[in-house]
Residue frames relative to the residue before (quaternion, step in Angstrom):
aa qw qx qy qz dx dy dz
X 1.0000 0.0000 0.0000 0.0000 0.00 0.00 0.00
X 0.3762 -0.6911 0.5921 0.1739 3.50 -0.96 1.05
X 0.1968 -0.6685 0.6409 0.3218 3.78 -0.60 0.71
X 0.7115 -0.4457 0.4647 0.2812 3.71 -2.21 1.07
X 0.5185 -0.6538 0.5110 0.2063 3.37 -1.38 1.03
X 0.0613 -0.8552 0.5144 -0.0179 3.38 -0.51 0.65
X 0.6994 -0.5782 0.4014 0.1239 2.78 -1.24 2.32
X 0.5797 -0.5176 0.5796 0.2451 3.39 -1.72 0.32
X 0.5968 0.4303 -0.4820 0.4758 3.71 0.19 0.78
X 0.5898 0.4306 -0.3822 0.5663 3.38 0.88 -1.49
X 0.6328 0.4479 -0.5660 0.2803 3.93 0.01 -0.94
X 0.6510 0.6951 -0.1724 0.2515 3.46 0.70 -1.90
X 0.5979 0.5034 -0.4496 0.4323 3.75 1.38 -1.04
X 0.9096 -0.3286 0.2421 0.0778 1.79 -2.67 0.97
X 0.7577 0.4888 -0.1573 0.4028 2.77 0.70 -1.66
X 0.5608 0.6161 -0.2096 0.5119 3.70 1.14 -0.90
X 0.7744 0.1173 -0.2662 0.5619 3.85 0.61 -0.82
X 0.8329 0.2344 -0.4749 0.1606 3.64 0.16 0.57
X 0.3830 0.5897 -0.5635 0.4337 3.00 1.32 1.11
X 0.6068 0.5200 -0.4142 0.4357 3.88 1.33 -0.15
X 0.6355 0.5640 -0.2521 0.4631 3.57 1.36 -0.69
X 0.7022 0.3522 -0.3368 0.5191 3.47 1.27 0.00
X 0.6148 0.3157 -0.4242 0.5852 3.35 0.87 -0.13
X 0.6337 0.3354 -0.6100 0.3374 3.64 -0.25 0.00
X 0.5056 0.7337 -0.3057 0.3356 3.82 1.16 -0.58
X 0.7027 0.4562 -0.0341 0.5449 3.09 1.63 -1.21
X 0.7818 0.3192 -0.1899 0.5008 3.30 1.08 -0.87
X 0.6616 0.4823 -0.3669 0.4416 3.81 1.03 -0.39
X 0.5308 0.7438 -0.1223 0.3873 3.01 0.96 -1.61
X 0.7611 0.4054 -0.0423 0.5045 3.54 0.13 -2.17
X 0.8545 0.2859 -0.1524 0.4061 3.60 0.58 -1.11
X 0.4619 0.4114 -0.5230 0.5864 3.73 0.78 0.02
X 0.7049 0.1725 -0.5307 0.4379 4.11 -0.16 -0.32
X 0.7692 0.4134 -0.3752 0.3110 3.91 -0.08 0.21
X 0.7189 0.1589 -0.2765 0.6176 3.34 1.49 0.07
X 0.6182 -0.5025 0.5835 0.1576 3.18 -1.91 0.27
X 0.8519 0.4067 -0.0639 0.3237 3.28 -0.93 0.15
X 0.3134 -0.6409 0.5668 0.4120 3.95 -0.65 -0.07
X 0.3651 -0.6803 0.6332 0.0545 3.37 -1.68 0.50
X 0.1653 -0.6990 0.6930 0.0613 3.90 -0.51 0.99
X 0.7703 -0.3099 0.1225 0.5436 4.00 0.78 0.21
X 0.7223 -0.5419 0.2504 0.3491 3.24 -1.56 0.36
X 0.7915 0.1950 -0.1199 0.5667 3.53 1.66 0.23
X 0.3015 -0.8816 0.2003 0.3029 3.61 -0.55 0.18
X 0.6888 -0.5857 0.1939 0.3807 3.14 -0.88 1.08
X 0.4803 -0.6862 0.3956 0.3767 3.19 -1.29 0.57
X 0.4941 -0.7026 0.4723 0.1979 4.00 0.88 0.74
X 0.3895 -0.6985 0.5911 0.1046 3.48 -1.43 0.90
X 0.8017 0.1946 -0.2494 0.5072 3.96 1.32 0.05
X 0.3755 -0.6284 0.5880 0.3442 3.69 -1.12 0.94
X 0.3868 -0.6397 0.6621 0.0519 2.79 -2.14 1.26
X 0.7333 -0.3940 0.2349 0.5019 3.49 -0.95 -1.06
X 0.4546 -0.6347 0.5837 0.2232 3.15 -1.32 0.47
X 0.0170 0.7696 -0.6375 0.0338 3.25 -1.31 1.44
X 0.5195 -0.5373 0.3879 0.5393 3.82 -1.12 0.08
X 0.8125 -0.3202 0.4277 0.2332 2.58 -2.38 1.15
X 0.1385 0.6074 -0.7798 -0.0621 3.86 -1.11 0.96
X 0.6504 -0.5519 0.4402 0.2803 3.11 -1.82 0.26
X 0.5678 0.3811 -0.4428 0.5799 3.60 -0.59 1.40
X 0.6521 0.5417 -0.4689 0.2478 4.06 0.45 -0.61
X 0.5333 -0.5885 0.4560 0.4017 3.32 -1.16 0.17
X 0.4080 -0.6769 0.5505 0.2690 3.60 -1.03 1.41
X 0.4863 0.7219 -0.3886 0.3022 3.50 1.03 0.12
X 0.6459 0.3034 -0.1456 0.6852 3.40 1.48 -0.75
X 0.0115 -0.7376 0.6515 -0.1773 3.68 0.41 1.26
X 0.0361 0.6391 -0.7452 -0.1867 3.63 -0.81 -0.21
X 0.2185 -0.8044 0.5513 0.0350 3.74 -0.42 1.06
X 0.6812 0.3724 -0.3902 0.4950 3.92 0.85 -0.11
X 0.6269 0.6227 -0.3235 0.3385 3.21 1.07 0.06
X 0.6125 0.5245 -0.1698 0.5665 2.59 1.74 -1.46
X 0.2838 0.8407 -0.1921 0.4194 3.69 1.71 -0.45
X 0.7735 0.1625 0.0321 0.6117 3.17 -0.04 -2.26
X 0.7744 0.2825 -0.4063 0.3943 4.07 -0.01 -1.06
X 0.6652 -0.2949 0.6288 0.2741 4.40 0.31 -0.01
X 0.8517 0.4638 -0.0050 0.2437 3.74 0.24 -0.59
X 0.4009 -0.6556 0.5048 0.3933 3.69 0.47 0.59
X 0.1557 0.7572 -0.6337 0.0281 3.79 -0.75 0.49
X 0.0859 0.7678 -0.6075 -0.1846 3.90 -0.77 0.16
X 0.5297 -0.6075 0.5308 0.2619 3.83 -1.55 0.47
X 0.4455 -0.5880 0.6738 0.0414 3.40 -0.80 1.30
X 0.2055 -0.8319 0.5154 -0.0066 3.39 -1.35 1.24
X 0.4664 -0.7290 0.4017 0.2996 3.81 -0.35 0.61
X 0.2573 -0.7573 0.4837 0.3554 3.81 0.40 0.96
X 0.6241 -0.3692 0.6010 0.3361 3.35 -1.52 0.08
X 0.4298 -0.5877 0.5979 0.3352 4.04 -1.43 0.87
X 0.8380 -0.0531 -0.1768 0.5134 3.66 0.77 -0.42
X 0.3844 -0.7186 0.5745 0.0763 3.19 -1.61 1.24
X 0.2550 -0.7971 0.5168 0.1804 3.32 -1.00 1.12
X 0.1289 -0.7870 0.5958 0.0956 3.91 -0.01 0.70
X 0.0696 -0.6005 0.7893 -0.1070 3.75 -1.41 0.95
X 0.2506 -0.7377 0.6175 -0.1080 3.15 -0.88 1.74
X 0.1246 -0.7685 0.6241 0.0659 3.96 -0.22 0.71
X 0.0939 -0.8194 0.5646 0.0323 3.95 -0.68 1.22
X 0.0728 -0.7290 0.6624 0.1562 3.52 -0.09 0.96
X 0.2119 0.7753 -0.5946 -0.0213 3.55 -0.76 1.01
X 0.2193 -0.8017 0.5275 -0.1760 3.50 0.89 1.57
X 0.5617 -0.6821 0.2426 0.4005 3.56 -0.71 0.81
X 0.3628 0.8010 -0.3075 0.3635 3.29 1.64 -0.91
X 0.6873 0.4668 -0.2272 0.5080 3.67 0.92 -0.94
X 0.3513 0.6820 -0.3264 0.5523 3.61 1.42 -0.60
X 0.6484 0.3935 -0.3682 0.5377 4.19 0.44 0.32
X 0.2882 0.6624 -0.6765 0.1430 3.12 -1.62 0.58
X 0.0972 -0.7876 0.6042 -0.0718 3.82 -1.05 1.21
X 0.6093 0.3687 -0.2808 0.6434 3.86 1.22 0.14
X 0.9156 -0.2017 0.1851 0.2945 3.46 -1.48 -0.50
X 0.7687 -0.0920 -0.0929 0.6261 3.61 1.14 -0.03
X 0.6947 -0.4423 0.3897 0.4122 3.73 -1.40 0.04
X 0.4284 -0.5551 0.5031 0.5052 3.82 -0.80 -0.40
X 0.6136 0.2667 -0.4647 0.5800 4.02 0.84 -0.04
X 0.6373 0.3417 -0.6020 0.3388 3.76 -0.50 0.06
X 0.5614 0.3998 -0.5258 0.4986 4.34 0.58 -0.32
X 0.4886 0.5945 -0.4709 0.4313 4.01 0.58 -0.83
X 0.8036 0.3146 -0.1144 0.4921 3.60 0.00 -1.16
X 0.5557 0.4436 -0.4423 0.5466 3.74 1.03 -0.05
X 0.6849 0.5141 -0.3332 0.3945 3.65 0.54 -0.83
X 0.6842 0.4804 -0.3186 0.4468 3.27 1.25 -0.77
X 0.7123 0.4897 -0.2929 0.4087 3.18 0.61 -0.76
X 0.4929 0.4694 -0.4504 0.5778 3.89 1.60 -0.50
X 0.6078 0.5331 -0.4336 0.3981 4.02 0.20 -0.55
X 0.7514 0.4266 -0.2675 0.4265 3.56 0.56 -0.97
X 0.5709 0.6862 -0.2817 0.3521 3.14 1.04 -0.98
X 0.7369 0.4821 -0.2056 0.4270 3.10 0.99 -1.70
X 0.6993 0.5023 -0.0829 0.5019 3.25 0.87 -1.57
X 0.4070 0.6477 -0.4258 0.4832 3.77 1.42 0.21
X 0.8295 0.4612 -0.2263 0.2191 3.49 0.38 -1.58
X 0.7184 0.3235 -0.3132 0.5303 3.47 1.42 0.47
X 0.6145 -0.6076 0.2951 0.4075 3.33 1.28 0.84
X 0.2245 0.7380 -0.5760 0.2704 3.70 1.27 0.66
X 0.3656 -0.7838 0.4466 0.2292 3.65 -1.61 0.20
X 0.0573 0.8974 -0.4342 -0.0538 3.39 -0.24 0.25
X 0.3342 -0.7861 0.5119 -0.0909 3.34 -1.10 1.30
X 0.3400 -0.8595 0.3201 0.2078 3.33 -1.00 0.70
X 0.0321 0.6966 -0.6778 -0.2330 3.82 -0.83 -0.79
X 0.4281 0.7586 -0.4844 -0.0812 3.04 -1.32 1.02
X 0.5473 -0.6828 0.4602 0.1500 3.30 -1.25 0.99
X 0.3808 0.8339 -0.3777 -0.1307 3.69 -0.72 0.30
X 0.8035 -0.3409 -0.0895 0.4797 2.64 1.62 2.28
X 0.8373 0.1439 -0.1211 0.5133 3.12 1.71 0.06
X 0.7634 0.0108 -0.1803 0.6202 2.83 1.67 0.31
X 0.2313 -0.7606 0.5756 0.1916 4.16 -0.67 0.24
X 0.2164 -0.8114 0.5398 -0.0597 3.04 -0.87 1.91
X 0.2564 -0.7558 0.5975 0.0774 4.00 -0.44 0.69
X 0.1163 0.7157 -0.6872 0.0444 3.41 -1.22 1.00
X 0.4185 -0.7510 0.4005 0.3170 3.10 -0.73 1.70
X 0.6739 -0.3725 0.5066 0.3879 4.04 -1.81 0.15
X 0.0318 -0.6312 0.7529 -0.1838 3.21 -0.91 1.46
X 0.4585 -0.5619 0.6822 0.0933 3.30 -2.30 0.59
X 0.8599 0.3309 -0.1266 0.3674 3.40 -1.23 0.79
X 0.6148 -0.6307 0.2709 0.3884 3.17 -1.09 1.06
X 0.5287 0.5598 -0.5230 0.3654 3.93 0.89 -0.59
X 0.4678 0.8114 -0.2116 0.2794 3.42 0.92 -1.11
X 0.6300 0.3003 -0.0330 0.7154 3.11 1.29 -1.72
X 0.7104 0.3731 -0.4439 0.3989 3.86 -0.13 -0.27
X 0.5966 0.5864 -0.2578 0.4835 3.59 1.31 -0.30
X 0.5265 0.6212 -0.1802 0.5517 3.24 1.29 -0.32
X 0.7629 0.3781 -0.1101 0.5127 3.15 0.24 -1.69
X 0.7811 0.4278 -0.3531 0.2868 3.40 0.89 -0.20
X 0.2708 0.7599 -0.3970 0.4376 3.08 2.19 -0.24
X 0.8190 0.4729 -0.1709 0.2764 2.98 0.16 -1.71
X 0.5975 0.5001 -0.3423 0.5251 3.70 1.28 -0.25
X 0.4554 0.5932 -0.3475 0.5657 3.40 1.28 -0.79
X 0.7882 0.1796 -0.1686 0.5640 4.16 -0.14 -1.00
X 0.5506 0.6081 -0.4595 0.3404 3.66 0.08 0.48
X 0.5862 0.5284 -0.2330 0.5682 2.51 1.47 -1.84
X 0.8317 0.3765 -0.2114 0.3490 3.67 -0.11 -0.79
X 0.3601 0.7175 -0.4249 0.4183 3.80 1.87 0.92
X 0.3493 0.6654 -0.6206 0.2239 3.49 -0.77 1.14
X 0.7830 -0.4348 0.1914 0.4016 3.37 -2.01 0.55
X 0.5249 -0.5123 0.5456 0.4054 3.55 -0.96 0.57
X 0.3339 -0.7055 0.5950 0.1915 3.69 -1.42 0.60
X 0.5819 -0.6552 0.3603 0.3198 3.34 -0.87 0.41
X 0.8422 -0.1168 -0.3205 0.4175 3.24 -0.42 2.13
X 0.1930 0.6265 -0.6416 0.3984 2.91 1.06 1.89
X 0.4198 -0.6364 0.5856 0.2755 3.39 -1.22 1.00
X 0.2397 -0.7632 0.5998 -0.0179 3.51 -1.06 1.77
X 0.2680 -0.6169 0.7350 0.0859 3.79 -1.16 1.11
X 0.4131 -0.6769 0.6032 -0.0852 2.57 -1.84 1.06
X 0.4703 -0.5263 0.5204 0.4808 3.91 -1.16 -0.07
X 0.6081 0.5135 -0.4440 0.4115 3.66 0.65 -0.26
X 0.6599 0.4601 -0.3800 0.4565 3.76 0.69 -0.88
X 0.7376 0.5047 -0.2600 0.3656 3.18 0.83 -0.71
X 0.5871 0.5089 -0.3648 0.5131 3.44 1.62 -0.44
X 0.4210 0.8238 -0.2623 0.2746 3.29 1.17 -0.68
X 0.6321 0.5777 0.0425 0.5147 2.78 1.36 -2.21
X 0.6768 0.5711 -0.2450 0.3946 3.13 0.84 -1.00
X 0.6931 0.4065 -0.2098 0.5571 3.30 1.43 -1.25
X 0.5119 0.6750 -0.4776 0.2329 3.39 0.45 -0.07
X 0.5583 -0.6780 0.2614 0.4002 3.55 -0.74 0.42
X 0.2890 0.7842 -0.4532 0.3100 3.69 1.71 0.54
X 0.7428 0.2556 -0.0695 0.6149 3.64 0.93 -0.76
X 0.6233 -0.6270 0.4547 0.1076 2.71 -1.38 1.80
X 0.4873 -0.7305 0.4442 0.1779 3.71 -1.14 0.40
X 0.2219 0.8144 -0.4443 0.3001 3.00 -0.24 1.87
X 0.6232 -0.3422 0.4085 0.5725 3.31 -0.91 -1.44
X 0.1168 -0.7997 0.5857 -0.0606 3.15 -1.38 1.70
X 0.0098 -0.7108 0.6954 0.1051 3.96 -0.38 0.94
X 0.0083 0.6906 -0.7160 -0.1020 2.87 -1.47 0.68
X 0.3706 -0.7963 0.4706 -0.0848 2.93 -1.29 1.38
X 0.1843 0.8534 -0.3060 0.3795 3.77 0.07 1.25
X 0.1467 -0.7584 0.5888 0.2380 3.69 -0.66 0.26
X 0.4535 -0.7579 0.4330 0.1803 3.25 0.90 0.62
X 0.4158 0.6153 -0.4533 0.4931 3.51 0.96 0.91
X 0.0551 0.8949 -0.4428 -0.0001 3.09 -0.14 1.39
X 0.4763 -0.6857 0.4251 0.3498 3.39 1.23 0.13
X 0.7628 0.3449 -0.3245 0.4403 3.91 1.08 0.33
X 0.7963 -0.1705 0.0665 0.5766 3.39 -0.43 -0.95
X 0.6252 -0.5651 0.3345 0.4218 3.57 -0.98 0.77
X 0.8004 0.1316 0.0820 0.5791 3.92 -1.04 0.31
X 0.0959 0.7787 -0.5905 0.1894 3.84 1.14 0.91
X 0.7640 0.5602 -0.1489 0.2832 3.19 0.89 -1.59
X 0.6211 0.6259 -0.3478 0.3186 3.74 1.19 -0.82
X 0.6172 0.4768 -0.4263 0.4582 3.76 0.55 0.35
X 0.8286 0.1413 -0.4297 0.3298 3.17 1.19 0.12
X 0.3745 0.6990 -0.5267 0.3061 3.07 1.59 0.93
X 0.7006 0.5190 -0.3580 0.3340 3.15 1.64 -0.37
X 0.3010 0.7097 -0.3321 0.5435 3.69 1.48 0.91
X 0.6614 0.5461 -0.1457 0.4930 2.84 0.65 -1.12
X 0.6324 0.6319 -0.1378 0.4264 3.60 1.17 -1.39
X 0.5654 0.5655 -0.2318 0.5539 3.27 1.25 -1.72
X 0.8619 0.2894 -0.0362 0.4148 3.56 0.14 -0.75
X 0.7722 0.3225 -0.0995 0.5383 3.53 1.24 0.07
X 0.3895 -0.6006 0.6184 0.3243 3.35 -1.32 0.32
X 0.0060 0.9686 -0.2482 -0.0152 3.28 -0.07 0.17
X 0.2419 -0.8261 0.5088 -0.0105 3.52 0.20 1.11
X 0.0741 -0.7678 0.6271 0.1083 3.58 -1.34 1.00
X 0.0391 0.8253 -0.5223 -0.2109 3.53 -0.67 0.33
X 0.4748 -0.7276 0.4889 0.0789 3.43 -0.68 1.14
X 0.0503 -0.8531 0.5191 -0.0149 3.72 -0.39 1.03
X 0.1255 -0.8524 0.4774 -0.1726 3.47 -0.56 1.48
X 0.0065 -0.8389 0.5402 0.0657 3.31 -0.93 0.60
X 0.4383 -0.7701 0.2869 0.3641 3.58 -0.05 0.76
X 0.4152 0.6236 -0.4471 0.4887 3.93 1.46 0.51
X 0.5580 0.5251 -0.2785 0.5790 3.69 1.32 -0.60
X 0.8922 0.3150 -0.1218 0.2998 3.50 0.43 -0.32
X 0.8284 0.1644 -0.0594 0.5321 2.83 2.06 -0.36
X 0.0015 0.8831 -0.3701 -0.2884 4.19 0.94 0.27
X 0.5500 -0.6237 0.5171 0.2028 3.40 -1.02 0.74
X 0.5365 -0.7233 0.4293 0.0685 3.44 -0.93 0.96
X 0.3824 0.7938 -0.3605 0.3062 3.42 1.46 1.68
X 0.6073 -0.4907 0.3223 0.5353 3.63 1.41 0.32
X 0.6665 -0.5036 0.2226 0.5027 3.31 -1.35 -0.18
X 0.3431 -0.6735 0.6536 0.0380 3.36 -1.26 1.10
X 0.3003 -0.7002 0.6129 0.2095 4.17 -1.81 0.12
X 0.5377 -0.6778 0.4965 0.0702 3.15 -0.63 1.70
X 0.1224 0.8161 -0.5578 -0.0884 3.66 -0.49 -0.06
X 0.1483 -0.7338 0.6319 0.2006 4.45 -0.38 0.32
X 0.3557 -0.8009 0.4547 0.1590 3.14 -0.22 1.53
X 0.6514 0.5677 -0.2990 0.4051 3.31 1.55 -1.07
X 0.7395 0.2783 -0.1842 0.5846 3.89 0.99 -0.86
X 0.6378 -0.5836 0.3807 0.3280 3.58 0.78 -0.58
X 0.6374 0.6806 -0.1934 0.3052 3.36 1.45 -1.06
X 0.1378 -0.8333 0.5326 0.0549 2.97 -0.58 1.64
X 0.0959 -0.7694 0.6298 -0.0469 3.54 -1.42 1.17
X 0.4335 -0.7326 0.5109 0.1195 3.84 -0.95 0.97
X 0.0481 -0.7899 0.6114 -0.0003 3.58 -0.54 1.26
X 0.3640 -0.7077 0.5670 0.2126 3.21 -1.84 0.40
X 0.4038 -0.7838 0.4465 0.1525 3.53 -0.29 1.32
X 0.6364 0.6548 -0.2710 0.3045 3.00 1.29 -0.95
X 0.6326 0.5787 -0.2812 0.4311 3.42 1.48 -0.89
X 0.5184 -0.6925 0.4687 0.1789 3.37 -0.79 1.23
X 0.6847 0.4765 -0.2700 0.4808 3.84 1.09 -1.32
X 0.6618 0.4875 -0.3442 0.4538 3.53 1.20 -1.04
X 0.7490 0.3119 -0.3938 0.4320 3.88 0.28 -0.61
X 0.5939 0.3506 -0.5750 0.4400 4.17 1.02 -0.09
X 0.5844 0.3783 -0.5785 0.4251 4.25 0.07 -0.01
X 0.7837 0.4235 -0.3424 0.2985 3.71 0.26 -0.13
X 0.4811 0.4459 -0.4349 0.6169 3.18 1.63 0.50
X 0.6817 0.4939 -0.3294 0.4276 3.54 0.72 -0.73
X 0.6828 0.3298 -0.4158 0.5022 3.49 0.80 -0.46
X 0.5656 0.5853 -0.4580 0.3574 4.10 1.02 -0.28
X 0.4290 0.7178 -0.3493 0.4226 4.04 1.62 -0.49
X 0.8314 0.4652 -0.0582 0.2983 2.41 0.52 -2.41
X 0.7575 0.5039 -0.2282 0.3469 3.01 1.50 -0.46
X 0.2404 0.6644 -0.3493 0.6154 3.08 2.46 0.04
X 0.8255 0.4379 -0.2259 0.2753 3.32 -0.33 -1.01
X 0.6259 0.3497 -0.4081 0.5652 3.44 1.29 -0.96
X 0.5678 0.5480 -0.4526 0.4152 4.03 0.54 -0.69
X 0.7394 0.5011 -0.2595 0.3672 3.57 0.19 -0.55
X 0.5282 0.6635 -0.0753 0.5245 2.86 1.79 -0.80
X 0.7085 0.2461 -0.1557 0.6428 3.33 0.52 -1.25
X 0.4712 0.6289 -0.5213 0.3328 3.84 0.37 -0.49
X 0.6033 0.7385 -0.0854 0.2887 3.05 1.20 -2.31
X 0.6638 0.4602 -0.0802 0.5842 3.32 0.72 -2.02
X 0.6436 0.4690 -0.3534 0.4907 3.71 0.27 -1.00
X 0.4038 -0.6104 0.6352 0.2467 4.11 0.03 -0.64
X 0.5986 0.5183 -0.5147 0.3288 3.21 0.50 0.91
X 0.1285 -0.8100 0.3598 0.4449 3.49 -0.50 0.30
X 0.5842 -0.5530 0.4839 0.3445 3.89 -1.55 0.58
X 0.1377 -0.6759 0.7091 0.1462 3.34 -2.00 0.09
X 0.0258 -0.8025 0.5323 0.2682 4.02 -0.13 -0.25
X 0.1664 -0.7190 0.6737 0.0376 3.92 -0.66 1.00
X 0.0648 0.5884 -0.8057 0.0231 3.85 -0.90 0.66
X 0.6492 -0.5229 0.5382 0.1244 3.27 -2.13 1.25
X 0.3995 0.6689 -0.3231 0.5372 3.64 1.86 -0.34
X 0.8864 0.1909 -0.0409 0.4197 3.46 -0.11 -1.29
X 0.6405 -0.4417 0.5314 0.3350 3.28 -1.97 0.42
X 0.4383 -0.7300 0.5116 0.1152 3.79 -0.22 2.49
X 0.6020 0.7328 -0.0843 0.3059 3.34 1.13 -1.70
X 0.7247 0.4167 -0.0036 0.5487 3.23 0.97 -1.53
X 0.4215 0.6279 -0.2854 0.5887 3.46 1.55 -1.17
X 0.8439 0.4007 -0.0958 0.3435 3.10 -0.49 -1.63
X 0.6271 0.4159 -0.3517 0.5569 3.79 0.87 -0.44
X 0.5454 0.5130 -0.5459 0.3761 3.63 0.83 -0.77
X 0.7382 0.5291 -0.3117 0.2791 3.56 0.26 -1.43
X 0.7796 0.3289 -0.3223 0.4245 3.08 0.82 -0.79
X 0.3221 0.5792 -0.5650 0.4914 3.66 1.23 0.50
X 0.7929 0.3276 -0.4270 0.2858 3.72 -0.30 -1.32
X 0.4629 0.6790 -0.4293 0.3748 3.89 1.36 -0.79
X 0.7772 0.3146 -0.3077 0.4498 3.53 0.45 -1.24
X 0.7593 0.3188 -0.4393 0.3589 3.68 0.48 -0.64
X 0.7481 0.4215 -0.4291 0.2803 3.74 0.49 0.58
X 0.3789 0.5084 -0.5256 0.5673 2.90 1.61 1.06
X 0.5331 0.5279 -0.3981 0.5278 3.95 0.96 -0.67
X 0.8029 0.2157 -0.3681 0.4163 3.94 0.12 -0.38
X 0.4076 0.5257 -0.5515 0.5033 4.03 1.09 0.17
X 0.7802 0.3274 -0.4258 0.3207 3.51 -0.11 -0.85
X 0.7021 0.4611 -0.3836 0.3836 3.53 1.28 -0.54
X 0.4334 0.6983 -0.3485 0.4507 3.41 1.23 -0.31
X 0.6926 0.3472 -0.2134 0.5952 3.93 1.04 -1.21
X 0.5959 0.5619 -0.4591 0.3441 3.91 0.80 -0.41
C-alpha cells in the first residue's frame, strides 16, 4: 500500500514543524559538538566497488571475506568496499501499539519518530535519499525515497497520522507482524542500501519469530537495528497489586508487586530477552543500537556512531 500524497498545509502544520524544530535542535546541534566529520548515515553503505583488503578483526562481516588473500598471506583477511557518493537509506518503523508505552522521558513511539527524524536529518546533508516501511500492526504502509528536508517533515508526519490510529487487533482482524514487514523490506521493491529498522521487537508471538527475515533483509542491506526499551519492561516497581494491559491483544491481567520472586523472574525474563534479541540481531549481520526512554537517545546514538568511525580509523591504521 502506497501511503496518500499530501498537500502543502498538511506538510506546513504546526504540529509537524515543531516536532521537526526540536529534533533538528537535538540532532544537528547536539551531534556536530560530539562528532567530527560529515555523516552519509548512521552506518556505511554497503558500496558498489572493492577496496583494500585488510586482516580479519573481530566484528567484520564474513561476508566480505577476500579468500585468495586470506589464501596467499595464512591469515583471515576481508575486502573493504568503496561506498556509493549517494546512499539510499529505507527506514522500517515498527510502530505497533505495544510501542504506545512510556514511564521516563518520552513514549516508545515518540524515540521511534526521534530516531527517524535523527536518520533523515543526518543522511539529508548530502542530498542522500531516504524511504520508508511502515507497520503499525494492521497494516504496512511504503513511502517511496525522497531528497530533502520536506521529505523528512513529510514523513514525520505520516507517522503521527499511523500512530494515532495504533490499537489492539480485534478478534479476526488480519494482524501484520515485524516479520511481514521485514519481508517487504527484502523484496526487490527497495533499492540496496542502508536499512534501520526500528522496533521494540516485541512481537506478541513466537520468540525471535522475526530473525529469518531480518536475515533477508541482511543479504541485501547494510543494516542497522534499533531496539526500543523502557525501563517498566525490564524492571517492576514495588507498588501492590497493579492492571496489566497487552497492548498488542488487549488482555488485561492483575499482578502482585508485592511479591519479591514475581518482580526478580520479570527482570530476569526482561535480560533474557535482551540477550536472545541481541543475539539473533548479531547472527543475522546486522548491526544493533539499544535506545531506552530513560536515557539521553542523542548521546546514545552519537556514542555508536563514534565507535563505527573509530574502528574503521584503526583498520586503516592497522593496514598502514
Amino acid at each position: 500500500m502506497t501511503a496518500p500524497a499530501l498537500n502543502d498545509q498538511t506538510l506546513n502544520s504546526q504540529r509537524t514543524r515543531e516536532v521537526l524544530r526540536r529534533l533538528e535542535l537535538d540532532v544537528t546541534r547536539r551531534l556536530d559538538g560530539l562528532l567530527q566529520g560529515d555523516y552519509r548515515g548512521l552506518v556505511s553503505g554497503l558500496g558498489s566497488e572493492s577496496g583494500e583488503a585488510r586482516e580479519y578483526t573481530a566484528g567484520d562481516d564474513v561476508r566480505r571475506m577476500d579468500w585468495n588473500v586470506t589464501a596467499r598471506m595464512n591469515e583471515p583477511h576481508v575486502r573493504d568496499s568503496v561506498a556509493d557518493r549517494e546512499l539510499e537509506t529505507t527506514v522500517l518503523i515498527d510502530l505497533s501499539p505495544s510501542l504506545d508505552f512510556g514511564t521516563a522521558q518520552h513514549t516508545k513511539a515518540e524515540l521511534a519518530v526521534a530516531s527517524v527524524a535523527a536518520i533523515g536529518l543526518l543522511t539529508d546533508r548530502t542530498g542522500n535519499r531516504l524511504g520508508a516501511v511502515i507497520s503499525n500492526g494492521q497494516k504496512i504502509t511504503h513511502r517511496r525515497a525522497g531528497i530533502g528536508r520536506r521529505n523528512v517533515m513529510a514523513l514525520l508526519h505520516h507517522l503521527s497520522t499511523v500512530a494515532s490510529e495504533t490499537g489492539p487487533t480485534n478478534s479476526g482482524t488480519a494482524r501484520v507482524d515485524l516479520a511481514d514487514a521485514l519481508t517487504q523490506l527484502a523484496g526487490p521493491s527497495h533499492r540496496g542500501g542502508l536499512a534501520v529498522v526500528i522496533s521494540d521487537l516485541l512481537t506478541g508471538g513466537a520468540a525471535n519469530s522475526w530473525t529469518d527475515a531480518l536475515r533477508a533483509v541482511t543479504l541485501r542491506h547494510e543494516t542497522l537495528v534499533i531496539e526500543l526499551v523502557d525501563p517498566r519492561e525490564l524492571e517492576l516497581p514495588n507498588i501492590g497489586v497493579i492492571e496489566l494491559r497487552d497492548a498488542e491483544s488487549g488482555a488485561v491481567r492483575e499482578v502482585n508487586t508485592r511479591d519479591a520472586k514475581l518482580r526478580q523472574r520479570f527482570a530476569q525474563a526482561g535480560q533474557d530477552r535482551l540477550a536472545a534479541n541481541a543475539t539473533a540481531i548479531r547472527r543475522a549481520g546486522a548491526d544493533h543500537l539499544l535506545l531506552r526512554t530513560d536515557r539521553d537517545w542523542v548521546l546514545d546514538l552519537a556514542q555508536f556512531v563514534d565507535r563505527r568511525r573509530r574502528g574503521r580509523r584503526v583498520n586503516r591504521q592497522a593496514r598502514q
